[in-house]
Backbone atoms as SQL, in Angstrom:
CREATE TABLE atoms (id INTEGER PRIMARY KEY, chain TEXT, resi INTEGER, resn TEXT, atom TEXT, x REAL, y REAL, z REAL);
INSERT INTO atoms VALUES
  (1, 'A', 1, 'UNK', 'N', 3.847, -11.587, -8.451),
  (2, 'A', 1, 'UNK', 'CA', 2.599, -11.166, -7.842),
  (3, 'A', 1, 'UNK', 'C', 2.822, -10.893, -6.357),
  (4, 'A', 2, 'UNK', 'N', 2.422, -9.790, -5.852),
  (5, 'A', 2, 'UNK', 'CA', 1.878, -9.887, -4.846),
  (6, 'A', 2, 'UNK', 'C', 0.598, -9.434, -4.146),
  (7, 'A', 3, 'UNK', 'N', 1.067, -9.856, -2.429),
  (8, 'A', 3, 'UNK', 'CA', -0.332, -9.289, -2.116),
  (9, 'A', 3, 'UNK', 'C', -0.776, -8.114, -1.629),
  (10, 'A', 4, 'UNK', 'N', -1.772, -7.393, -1.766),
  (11, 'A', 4, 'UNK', 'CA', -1.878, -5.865, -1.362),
  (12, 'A', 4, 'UNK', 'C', -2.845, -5.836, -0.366),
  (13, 'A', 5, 'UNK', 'N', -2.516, -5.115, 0.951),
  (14, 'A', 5, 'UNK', 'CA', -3.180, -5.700, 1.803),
  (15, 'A', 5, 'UNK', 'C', -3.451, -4.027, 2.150),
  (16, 'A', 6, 'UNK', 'N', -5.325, -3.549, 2.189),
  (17, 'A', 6, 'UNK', 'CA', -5.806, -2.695, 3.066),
  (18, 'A', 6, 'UNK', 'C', -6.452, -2.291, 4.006),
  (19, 'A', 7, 'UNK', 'N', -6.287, -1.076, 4.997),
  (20, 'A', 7, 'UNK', 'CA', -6.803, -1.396, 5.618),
  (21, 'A', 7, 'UNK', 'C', -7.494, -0.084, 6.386),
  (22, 'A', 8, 'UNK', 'N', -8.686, 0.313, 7.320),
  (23, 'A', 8, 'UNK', 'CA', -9.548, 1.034, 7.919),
  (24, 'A', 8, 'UNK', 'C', -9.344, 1.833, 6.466),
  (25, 'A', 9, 'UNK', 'N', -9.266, 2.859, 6.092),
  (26, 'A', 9, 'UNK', 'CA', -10.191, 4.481, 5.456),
  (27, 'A', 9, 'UNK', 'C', -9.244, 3.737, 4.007),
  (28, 'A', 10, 'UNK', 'N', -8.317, 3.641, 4.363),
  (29, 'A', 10, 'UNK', 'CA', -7.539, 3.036, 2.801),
  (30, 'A', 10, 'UNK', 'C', -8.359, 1.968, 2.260),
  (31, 'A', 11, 'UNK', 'N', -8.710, 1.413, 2.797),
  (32, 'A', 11, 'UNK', 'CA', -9.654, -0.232, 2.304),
  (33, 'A', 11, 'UNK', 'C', -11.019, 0.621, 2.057),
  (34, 'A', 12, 'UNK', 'N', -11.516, 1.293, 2.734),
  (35, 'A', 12, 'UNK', 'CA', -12.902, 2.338, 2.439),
  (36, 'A', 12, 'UNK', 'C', -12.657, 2.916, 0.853),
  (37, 'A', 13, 'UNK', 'N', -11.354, 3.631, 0.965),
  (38, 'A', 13, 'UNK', 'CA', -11.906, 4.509, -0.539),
  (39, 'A', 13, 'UNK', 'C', -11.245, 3.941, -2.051),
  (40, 'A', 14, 'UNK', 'N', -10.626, 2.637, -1.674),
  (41, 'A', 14, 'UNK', 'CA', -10.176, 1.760, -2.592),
  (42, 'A', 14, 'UNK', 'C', -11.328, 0.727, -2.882),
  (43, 'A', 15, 'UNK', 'N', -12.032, 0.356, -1.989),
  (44, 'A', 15, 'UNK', 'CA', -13.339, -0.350, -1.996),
  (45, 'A', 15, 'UNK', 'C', -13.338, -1.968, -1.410),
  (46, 'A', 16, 'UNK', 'N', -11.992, -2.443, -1.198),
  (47, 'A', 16, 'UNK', 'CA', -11.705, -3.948, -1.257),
  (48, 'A', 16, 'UNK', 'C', -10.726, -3.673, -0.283),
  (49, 'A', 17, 'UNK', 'N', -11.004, -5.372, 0.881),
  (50, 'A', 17, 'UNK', 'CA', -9.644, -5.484, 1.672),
  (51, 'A', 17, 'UNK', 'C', -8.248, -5.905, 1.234),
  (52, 'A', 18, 'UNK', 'N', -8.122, -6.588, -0.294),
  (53, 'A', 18, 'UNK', 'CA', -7.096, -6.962, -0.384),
  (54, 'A', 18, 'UNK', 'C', -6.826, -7.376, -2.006),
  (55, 'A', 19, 'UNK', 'N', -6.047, -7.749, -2.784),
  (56, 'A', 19, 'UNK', 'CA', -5.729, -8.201, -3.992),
  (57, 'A', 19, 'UNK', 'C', -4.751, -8.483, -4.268),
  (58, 'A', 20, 'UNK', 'N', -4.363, -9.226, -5.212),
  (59, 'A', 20, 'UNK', 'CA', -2.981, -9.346, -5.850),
  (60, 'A', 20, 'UNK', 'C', -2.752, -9.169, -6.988),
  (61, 'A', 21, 'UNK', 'N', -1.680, -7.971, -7.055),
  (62, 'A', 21, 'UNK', 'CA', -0.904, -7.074, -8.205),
  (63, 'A', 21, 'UNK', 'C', 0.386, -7.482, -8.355),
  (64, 'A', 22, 'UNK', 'N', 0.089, -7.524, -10.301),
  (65, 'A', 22, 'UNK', 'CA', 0.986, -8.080, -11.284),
  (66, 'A', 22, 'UNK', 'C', 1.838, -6.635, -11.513),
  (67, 'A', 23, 'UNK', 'N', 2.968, -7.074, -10.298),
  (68, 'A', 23, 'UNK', 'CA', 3.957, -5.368, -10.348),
  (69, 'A', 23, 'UNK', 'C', 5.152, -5.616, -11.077),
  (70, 'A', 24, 'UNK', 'N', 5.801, -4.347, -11.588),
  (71, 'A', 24, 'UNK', 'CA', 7.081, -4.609, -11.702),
  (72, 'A', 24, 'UNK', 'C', 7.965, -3.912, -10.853),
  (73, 'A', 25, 'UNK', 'N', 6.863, -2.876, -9.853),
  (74, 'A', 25, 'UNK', 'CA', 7.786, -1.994, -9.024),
  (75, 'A', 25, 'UNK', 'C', 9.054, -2.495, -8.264),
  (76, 'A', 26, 'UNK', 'N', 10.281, -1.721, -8.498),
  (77, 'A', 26, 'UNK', 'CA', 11.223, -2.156, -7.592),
  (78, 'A', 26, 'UNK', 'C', 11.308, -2.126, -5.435),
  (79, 'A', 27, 'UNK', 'N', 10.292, -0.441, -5.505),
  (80, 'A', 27, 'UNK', 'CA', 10.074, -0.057, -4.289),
  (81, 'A', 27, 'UNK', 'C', 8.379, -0.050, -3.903),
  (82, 'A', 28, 'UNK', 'N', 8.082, 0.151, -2.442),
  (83, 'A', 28, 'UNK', 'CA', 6.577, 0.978, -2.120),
  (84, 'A', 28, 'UNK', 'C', 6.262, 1.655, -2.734),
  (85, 'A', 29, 'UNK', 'N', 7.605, 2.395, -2.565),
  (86, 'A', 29, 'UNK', 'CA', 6.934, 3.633, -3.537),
  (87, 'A', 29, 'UNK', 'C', 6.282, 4.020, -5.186),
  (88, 'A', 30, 'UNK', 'N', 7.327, 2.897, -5.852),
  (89, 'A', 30, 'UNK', 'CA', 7.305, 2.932, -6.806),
  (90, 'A', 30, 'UNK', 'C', 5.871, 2.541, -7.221),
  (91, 'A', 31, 'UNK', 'N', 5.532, 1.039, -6.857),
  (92, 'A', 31, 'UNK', 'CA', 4.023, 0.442, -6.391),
  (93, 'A', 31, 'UNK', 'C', 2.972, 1.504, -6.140),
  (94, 'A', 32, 'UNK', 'N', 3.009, 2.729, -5.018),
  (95, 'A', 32, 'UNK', 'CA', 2.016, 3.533, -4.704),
  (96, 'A', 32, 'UNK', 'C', 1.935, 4.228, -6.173),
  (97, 'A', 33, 'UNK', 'N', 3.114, 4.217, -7.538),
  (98, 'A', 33, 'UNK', 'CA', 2.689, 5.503, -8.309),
  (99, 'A', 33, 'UNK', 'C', 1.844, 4.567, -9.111),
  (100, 'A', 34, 'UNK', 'N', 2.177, 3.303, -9.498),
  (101, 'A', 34, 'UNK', 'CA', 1.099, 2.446, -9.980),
  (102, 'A', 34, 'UNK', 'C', 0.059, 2.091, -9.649),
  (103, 'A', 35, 'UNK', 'N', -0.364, 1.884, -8.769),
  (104, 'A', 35, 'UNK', 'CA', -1.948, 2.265, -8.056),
  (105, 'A', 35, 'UNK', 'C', -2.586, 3.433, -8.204),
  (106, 'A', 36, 'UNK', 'N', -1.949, 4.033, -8.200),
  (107, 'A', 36, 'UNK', 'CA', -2.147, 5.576, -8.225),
  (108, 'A', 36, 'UNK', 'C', -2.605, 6.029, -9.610),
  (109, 'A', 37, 'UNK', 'N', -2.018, 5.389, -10.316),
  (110, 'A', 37, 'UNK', 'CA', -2.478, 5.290, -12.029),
  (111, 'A', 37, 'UNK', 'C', -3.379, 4.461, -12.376),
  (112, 'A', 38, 'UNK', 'N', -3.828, 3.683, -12.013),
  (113, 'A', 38, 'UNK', 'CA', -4.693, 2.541, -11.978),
  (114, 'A', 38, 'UNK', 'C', -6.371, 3.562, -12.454),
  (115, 'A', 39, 'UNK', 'N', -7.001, 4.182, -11.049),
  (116, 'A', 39, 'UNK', 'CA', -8.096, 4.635, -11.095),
  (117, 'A', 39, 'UNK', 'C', -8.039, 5.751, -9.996),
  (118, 'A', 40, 'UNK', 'N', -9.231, 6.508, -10.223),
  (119, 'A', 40, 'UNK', 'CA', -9.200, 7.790, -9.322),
  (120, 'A', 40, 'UNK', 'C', -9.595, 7.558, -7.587),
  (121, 'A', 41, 'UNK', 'N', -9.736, 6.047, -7.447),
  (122, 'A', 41, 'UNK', 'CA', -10.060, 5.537, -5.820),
  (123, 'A', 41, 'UNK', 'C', -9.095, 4.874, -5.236),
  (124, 'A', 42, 'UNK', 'N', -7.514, 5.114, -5.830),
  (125, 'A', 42, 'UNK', 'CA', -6.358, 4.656, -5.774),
  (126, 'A', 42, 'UNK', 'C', -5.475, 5.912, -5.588),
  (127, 'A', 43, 'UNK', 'N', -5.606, 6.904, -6.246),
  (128, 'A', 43, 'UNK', 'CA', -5.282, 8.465, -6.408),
  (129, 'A', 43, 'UNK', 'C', -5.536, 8.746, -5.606),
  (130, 'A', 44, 'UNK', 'N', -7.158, 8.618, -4.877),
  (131, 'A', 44, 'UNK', 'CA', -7.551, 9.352, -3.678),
  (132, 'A', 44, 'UNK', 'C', -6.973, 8.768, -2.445),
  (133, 'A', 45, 'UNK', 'N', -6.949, 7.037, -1.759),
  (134, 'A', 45, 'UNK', 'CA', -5.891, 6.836, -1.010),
  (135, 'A', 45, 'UNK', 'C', -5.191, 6.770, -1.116),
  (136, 'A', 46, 'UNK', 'N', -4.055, 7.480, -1.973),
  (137, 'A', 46, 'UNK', 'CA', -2.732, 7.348, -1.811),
  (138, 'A', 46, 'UNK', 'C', -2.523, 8.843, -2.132),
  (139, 'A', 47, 'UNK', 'N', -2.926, 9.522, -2.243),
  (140, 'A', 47, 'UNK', 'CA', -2.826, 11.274, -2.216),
  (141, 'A', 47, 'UNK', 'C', -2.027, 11.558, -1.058),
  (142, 'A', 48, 'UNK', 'N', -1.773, 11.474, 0.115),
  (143, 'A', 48, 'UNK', 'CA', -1.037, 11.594, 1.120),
  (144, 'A', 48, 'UNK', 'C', -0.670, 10.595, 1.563),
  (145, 'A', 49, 'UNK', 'N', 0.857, 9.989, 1.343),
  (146, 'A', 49, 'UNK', 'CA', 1.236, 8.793, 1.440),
  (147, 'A', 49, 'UNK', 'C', 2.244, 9.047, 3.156),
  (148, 'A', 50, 'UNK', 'N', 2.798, 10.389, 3.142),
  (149, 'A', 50, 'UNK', 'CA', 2.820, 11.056, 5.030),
  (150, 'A', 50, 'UNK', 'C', 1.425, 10.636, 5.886),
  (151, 'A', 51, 'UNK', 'N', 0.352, 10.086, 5.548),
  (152, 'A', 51, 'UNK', 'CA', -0.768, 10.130, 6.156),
  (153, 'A', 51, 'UNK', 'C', -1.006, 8.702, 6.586),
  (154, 'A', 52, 'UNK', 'N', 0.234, 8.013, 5.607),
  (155, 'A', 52, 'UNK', 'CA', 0.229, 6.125, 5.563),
  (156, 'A', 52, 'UNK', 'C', 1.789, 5.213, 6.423),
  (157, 'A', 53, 'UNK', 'N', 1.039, 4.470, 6.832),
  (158, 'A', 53, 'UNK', 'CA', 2.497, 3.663, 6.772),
  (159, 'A', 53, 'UNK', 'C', 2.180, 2.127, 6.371),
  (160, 'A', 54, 'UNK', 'N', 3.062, 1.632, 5.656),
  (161, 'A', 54, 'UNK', 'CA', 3.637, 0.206, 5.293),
  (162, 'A', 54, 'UNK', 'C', 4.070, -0.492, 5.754),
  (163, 'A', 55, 'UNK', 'N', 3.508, -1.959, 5.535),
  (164, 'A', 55, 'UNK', 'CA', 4.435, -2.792, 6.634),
  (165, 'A', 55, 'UNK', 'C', 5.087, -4.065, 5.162),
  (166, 'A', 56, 'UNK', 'N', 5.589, -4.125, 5.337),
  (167, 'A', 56, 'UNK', 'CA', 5.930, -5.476, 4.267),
  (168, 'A', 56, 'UNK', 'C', 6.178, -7.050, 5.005),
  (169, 'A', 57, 'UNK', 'N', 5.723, -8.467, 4.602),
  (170, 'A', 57, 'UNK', 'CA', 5.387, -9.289, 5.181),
  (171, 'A', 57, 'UNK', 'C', 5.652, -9.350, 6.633),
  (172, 'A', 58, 'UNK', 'N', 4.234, -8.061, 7.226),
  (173, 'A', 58, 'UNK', 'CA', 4.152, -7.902, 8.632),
  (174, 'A', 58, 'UNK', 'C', 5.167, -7.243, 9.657),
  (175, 'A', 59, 'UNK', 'N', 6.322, -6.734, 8.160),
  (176, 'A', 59, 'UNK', 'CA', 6.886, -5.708, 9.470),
  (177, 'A', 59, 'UNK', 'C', 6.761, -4.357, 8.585),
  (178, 'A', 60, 'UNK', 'N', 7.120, -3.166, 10.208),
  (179, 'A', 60, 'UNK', 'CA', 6.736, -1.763, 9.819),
  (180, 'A', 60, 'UNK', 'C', 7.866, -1.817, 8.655),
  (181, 'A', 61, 'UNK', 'N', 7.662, -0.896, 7.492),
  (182, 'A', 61, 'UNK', 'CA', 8.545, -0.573, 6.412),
  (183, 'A', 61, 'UNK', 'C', 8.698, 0.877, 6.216),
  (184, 'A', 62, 'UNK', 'N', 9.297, 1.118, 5.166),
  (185, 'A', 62, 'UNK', 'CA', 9.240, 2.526, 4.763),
  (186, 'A', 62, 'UNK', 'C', 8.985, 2.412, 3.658),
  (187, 'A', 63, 'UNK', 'N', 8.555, 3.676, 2.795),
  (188, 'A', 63, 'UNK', 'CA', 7.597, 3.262, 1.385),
  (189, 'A', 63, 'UNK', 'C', 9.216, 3.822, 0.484),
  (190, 'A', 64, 'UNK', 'N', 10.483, 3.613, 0.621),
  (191, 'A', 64, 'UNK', 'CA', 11.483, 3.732, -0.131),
  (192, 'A', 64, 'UNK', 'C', 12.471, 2.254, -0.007),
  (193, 'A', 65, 'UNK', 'N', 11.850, 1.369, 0.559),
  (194, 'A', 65, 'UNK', 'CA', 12.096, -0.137, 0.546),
  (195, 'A', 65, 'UNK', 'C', 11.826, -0.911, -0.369),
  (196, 'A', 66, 'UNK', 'N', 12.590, -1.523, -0.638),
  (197, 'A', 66, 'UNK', 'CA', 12.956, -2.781, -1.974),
  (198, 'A', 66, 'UNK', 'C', 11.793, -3.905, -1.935),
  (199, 'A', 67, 'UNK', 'N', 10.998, -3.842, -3.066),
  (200, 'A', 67, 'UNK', 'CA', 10.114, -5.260, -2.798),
  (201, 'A', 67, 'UNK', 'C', 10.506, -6.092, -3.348),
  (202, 'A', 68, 'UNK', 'N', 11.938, -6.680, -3.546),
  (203, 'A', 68, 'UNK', 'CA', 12.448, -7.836, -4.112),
  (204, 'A', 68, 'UNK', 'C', 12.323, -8.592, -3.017),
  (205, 'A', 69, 'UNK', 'N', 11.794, -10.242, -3.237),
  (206, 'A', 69, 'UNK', 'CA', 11.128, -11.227, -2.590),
  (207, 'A', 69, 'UNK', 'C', 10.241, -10.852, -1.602),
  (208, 'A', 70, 'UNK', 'N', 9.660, -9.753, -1.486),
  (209, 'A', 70, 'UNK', 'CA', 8.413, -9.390, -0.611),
  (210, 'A', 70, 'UNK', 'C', 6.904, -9.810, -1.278),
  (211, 'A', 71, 'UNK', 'N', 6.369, -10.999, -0.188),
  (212, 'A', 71, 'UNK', 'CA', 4.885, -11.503, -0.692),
  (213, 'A', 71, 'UNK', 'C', 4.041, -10.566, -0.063),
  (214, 'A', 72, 'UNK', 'N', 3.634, -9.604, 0.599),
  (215, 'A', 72, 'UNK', 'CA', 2.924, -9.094, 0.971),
  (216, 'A', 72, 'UNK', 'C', 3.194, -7.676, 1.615),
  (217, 'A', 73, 'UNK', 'N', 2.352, -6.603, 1.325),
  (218, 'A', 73, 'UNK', 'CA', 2.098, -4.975, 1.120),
  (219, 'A', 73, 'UNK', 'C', 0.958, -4.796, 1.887),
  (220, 'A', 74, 'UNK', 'N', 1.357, -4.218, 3.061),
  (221, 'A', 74, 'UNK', 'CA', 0.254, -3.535, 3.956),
  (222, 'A', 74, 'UNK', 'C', -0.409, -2.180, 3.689),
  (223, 'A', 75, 'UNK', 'N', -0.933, -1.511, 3.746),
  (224, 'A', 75, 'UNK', 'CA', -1.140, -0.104, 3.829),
  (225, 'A', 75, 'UNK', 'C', -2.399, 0.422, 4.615),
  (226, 'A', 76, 'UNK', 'N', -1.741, 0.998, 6.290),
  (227, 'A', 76, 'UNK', 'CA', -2.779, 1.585, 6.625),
  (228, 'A', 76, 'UNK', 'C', -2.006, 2.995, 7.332),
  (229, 'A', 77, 'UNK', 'N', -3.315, 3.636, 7.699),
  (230, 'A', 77, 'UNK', 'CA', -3.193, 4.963, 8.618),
  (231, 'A', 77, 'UNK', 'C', -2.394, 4.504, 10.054),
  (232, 'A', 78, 'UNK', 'N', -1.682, 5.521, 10.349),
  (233, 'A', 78, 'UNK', 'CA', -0.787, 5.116, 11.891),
  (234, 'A', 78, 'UNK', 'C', -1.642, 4.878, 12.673),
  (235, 'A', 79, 'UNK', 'N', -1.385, 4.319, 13.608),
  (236, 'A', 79, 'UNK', 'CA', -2.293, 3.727, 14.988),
  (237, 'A', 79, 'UNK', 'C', -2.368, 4.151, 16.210),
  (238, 'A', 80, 'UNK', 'N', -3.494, 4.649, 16.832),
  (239, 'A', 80, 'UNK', 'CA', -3.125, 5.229, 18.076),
  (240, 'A', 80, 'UNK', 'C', -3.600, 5.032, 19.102),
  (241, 'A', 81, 'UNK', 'N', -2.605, 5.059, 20.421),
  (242, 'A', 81, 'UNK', 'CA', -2.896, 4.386, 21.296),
  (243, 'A', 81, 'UNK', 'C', -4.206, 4.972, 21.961),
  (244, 'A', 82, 'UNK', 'N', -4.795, 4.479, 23.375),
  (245, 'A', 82, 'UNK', 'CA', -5.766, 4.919, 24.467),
  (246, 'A', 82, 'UNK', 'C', -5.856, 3.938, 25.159);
């Protein structure tokens, strides 16, 4: 299990800040195609996954990273400064 953590417009069109998914994915990526299959408010944030970045237990990741022993999956829009 882990935990799936969302957040600003991703947490909006998924509906929930957070859950934990019974994965077998090896990668992010792999994870985003299973969400993605899940329901059509999973499809819709993750339709542009260039539009996302990942952090895995709190650091920046890349969504072609290994979630072997990773407890926790971030996913939000990049951040910008002012």
């Amino acid at each position: 299990m882990i935990d799936v953590l969302y957040f600003a417009w991703v947490r909006e069109r998924i509906g929930c800040p957070r859950e934990r998914v019974d994965t077998d994915a090896a990668t992010v990526a792999e994870l985003v195609e299973e969400l993605k299959a899940r329901e059509d408010r999973y499809a819709a944030a993750f339709a542009d996954v260039s539009a996302l970045r990942v952090a895995l237990d709190q650091e920046l990741s890349e969504f072609s990273a290994p979630l072997d022993g990773v407890r926790e999956v971030a996913f939000f829009p990049p951040m910008t400064g002012g």
